[in-house]
C-alpha positions as CSV (number, residue, x, y, z in Angstrom):
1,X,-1.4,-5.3,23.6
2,X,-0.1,-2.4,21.7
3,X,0.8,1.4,22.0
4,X,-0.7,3.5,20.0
5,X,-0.7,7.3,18.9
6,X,-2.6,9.1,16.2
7,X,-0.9,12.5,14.5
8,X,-2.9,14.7,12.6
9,X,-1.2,17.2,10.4
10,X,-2.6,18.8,7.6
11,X,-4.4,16.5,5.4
12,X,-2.3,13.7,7.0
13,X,-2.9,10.8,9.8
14,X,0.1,9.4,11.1
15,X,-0.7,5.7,13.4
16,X,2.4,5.2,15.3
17,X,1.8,1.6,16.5
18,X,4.4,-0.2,18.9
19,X,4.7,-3.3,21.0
20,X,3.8,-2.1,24.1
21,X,6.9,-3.9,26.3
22,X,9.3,-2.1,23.8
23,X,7.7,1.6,24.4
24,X,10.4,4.0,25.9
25,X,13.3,1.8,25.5
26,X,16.9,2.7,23.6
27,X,17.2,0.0,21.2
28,X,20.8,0.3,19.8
29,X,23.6,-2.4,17.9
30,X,26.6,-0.7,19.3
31,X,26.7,2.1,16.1
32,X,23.2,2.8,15.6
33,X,20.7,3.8,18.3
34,X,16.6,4.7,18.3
35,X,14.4,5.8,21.0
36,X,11.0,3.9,21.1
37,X,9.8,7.2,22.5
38,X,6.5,8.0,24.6
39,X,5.9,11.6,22.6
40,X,5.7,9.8,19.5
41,X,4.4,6.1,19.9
42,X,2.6,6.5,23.4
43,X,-0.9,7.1,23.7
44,X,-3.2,4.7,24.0
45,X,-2.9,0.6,25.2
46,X,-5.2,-1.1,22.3
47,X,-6.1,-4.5,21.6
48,X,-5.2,-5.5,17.6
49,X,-8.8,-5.2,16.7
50,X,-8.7,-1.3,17.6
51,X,-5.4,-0.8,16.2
52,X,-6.6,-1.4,12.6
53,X,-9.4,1.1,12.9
54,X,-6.6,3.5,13.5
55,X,-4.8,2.5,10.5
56,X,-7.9,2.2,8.5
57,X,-8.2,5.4,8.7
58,X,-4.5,6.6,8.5
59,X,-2.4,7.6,5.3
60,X,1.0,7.3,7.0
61,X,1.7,4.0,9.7
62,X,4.9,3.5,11.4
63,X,5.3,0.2,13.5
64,X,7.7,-0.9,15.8
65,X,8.1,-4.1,17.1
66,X,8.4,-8.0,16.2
67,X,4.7,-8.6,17.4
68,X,2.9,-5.7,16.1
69,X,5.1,-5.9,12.6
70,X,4.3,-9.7,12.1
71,X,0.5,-9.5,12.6
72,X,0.6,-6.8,9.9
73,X,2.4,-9.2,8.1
74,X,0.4,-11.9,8.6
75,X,-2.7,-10.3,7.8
76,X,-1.2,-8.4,4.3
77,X,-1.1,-5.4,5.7
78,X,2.7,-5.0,5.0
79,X,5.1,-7.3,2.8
80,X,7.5,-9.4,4.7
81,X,10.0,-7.7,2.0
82,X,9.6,-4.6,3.2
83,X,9.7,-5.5,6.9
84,X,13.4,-3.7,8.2
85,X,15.5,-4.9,11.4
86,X,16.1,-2.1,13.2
87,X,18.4,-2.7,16.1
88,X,17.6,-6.5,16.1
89,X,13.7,-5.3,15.7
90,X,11.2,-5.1,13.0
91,X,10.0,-1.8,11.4
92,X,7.7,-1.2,8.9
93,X,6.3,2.1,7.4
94,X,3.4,2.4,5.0
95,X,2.1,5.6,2.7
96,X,-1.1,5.7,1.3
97,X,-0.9,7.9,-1.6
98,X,-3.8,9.8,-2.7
99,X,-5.0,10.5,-6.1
């Protein structure tokens, strides 16, 4: 399962998408430190299944998390190049740009 939270600004849908044992933790290497936080990734517990109709719909995704960041690899939703290690975890981010 996964934590999920929609933003809505104007003209903009952020998903936030996180593995769910990883939401409100510090992850940090020792110089570096981020904060899986519950404002901005906590909102709903969702199955995979529902977390793509969120980022179908979405023109800005943010993941955080081996699990959630290797299905989206796995199913070509983001490039295994792109994929960063953020405190010993993977990250992605996504844009859709509109034309």
């Amino acid at each position: 399962m996964f934590c999920v939270k929609v933003h809505k600004s104007v003209g903009e849908v952020m998903v936030a998408g996180c593995d769910r044992e990883i939401l409100g933790s510090v992850l940090s290497d020792g110089e570096f430190q981020v904060k899986v936080s519950e404002r901005f990734y906590g909102g709903e517990v969702v199955d995979w299944e529902k977390l793509m109709e969120h980022i179908e719909d979405a023109t800005i995704v943010n993941l955080m998390g081996d699990r959630i960041v290797g299905l989206a690899v796995s199913e070509g939703i983001v490039d295994e190049n792109c994929v960063k290690n953020v405190c010993g975890v993977k990250h992605a981010q996504m844009i859709t740009l509109q034309e």
